[in-house]
C-alpha angles and dihedrals in degrees: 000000000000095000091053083056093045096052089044093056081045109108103230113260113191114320091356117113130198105249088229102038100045108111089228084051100046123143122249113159121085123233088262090051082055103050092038077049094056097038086057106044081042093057089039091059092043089068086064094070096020141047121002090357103218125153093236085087085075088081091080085074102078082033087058093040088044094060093043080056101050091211123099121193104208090050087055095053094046088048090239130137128187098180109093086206106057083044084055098055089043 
């Protein structure tokens, strides 16, 4: 996890790009999409230890990751954002 924020603090040399600033890489989710993103994931992986214990909980995983990342891939497909401020640099 360390080395992703370290390459994303990195300038872009040559054919390097920074991980956030890169326009295939561009955020697109707001700080509430994010926490309602975590509680979620977090509830869905709960239900692998509690509750009815099905595997199907791990899918909070990419939900949770999703969210850290602030990009997510079906938003940008469907040309939506959620984030002000991205819609404000733009």
């Amino acid at each position: 996890m360390l080395w992703v924020f370290s390459l994303a603090q990195k300038q872009p040399t040559g054919d390097r790009h920074n991980l956030i600033r890169s326009p295939t890489m561009q955020q697109n989710i707001g700080n509430i999409d994010k926490a309602i993103r975590v509680i979620v994931g977090l509830v869905l992986i709960s239900l692998v230890f509690v509750g009815p214990q099905t595997v199907w909980g791990w899918i909070g995983v990419p939900v949770i990751l999703i969210a850290l990342v602030g990009m997510c891939p079906l938003y940008k497909i469907l040309g939506l954002s959620t984030c002000k401020q991205c819609k404000a640099e733009a």
